[in-house]
C-alpha positions as CSV (number, residue, x, y, z in Angstrom):
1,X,-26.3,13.4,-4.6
2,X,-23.1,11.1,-3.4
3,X,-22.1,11.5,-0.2
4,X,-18.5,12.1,0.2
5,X,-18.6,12.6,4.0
6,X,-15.3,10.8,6.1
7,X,-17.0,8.3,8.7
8,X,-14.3,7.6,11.3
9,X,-14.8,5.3,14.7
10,X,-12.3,6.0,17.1
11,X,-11.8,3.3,19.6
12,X,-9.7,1.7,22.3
13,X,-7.1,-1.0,20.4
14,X,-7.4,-2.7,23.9
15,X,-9.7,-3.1,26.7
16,X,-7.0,-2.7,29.3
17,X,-5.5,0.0,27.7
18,X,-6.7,3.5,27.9
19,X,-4.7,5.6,26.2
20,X,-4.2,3.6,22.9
21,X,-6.7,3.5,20.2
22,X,-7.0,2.4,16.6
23,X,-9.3,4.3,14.0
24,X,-11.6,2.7,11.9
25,X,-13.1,3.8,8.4
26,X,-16.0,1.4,6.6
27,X,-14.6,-1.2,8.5
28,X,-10.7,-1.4,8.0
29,X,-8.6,-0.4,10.8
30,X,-6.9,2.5,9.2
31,X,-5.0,4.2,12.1
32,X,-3.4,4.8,15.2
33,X,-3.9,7.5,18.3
34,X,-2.0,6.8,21.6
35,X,0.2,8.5,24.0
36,X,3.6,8.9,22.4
37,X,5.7,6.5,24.2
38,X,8.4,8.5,24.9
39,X,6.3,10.9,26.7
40,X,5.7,11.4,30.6
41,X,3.9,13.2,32.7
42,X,0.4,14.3,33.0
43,X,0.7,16.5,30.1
44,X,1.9,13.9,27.6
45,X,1.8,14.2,24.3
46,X,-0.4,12.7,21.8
47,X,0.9,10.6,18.5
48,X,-1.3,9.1,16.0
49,X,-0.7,8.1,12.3
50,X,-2.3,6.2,9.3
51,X,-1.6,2.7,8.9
52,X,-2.3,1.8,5.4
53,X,0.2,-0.9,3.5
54,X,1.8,1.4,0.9
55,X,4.1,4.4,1.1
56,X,2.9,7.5,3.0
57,X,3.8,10.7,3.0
58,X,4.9,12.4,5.7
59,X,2.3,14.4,7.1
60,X,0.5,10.8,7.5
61,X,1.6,10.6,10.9
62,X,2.0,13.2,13.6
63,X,2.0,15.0,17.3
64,X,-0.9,16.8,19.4
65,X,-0.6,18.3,23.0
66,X,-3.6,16.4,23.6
67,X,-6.3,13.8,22.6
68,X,-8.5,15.5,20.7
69,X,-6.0,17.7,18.7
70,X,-4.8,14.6,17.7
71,X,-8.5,12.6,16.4
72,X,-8.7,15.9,14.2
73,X,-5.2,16.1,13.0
74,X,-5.4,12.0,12.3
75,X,-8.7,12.9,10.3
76,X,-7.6,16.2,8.3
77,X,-4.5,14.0,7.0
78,X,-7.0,10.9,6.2
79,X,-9.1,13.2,4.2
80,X,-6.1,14.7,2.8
81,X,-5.1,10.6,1.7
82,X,-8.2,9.6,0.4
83,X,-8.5,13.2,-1.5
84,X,-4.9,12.5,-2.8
85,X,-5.1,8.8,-3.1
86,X,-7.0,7.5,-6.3
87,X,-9.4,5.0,-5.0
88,X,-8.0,1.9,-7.3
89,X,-4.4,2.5,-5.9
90,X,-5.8,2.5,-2.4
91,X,-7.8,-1.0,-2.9
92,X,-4.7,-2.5,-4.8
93,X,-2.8,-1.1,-1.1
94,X,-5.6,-3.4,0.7
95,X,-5.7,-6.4,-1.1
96,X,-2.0,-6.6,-1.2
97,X,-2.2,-6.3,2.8
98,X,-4.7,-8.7,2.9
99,X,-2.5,-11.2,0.7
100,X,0.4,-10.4,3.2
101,X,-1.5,-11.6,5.9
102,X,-2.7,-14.1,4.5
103,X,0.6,-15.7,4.1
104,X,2.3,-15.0,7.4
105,X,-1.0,-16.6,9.2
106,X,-0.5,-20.5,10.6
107,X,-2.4,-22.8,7.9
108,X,-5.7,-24.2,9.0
109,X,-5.8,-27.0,6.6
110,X,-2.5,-28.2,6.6
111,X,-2.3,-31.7,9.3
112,X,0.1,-31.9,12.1
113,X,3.0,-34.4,11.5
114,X,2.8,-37.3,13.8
115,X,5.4,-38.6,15.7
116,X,6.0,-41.6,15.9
């Protein structure tokens, strides 16, 4: 039997940071869920959305009243993705990424000039 169940690990993007989180699915960062920025108040509002580097529709992203609203609306749509999403285009989205990073990073191996 294959098991098609959505694993998803919610967590906070930074320690100091309470409110902001990133979601995780077998182990790429796929997500965001934070406090929309504009918001204020104690009954802020919730934004989260899917971070994945290719076009997304727009019900990839989206608005909750509250934290938990939000975790299931940011999962319904990643289901929705991966259901919609042939797996080959979604690694060819992921290497590409990858590649893109790899380029923008600082070069290990390359020396420092030397003044002189």
């Amino acid at each position: 039997m294959i098991n098609n169940a959505i694993t998803l690990s919610i967590r906070p993007k930074w320690p100091e940071i309470s409110d902001h989180y990133a979601a995780w699915s077998q182990g790429r960062e796929i997500g965001t869920i934070r406090h929309a920025r504009d918001a204020s108040g104690p009954d802020r509002s919730w934004e989260w959305f899917i971070v994945v580097p290719m076009g997304l529709p727009a019900w990839a992203s989206g608005d909750a009243p509250d934290r938990d609203t939000a975790i299931r609306a940011f999962s319904a749509a990643w289901g929705r993705l991966l259901k919609e999403t042939q797996p080959q285009r979604l690694q060819r989205a992921w290497e590409l990424g990858h590649a893109a990073q790899s380029r923008t990073a600082p070069s290990q191996c390359s020396p420092s000039p030397t003044v002189g």
